[in-house]
N, C-alpha and C positions, 0 to 999 in steps of 0.2 A: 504494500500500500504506500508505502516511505518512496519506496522507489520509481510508484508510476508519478506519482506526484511530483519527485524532484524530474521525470523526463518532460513533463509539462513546463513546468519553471525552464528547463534551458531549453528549451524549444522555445518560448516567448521569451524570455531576457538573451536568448540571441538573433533576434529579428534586429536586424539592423534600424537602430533611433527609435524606434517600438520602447524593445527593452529596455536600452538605455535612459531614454526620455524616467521609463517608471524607475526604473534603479538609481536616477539620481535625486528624483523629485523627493523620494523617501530618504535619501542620504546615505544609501549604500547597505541600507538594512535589509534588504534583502537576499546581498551575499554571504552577509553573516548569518542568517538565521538558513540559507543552504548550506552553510558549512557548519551549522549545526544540525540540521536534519542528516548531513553527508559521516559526522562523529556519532553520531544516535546507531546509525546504520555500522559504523564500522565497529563500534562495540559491542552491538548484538549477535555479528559474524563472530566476532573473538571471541565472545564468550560460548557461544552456542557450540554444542559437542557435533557438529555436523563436521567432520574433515572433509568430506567432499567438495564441499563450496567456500571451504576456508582462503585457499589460494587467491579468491577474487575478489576478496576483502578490501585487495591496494585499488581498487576503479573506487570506494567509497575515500581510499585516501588522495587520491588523484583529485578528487572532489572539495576537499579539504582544501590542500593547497591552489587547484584551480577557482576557487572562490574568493581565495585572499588575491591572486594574479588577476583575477577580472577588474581589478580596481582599473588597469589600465586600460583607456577608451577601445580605443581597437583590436586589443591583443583578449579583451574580454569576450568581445564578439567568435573569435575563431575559439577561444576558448570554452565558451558556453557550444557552441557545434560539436569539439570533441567529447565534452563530456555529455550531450547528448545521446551519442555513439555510444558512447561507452555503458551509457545506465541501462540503453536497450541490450544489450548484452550482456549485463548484470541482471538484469530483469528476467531474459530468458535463461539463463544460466540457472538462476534459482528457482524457476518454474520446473524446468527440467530434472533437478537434483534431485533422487529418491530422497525418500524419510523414512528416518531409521527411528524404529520406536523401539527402545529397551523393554527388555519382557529378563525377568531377572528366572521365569522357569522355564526359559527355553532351553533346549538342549539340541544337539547334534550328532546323529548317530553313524558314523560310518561304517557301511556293511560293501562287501566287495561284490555278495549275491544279491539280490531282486529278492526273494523268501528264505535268505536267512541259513540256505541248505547247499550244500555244490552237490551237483548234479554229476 
């Protein structure tokens, strides 16, 4: 939900004078509070015992620091595009990742036969 959310945000804060126009009128509070949504998100990957989708954690850190770089006029614009990129590929990355639900009485039985008997 963090993350369709923030693809919205750089989709519109990188419309060229669109975004910027809104991003300055507020005073730049909108990148700080994406680079808070983008730290939200990277510490609910680190914490989460998922290793599979651990790896793609650094696109919400990319986030981070591409927030604090958008301050600059024009380099925010190509900025806000990559990281647009990038969160649809965060987005589907974690859609796609199984979930693994711990079951503390599962077990795993390795048998070499199909009934348990050689033939």
């Amino acid at each position: 939900l963090i993350g369709i959310f923030l693809i919205l945000c750089e989709f519109f804060y990188g419309i060229p004078f669109l975004g910027a126009t809104f991003i300055l009128s507020f005073g730049w509070q909108p990148l700080i509070f994406n680079a808070l949504l983008y730290l939200i998100l990277t510490i609910i990957l680190l914490v989460n015992r998922q290793n599979a989708i651990r790896p793609i954690a650094i696109i919400p850190i990319f986030g981070i620091v591409g927030s604090f770089l958008a301050i600059i006029p024009f380099l925010g614009i190509l900025i806000h595009w990559i990281l647009f990129f990038l969160m649809i590929l965060f987005v589907l990355v974690v859609l796609s990742a199984p979930t693994y639900i711990p079951n503390k009485n599962a077990r795993v039985i390795y048998t070499q036969y199909k009934d348990g008997h050689r033939e």
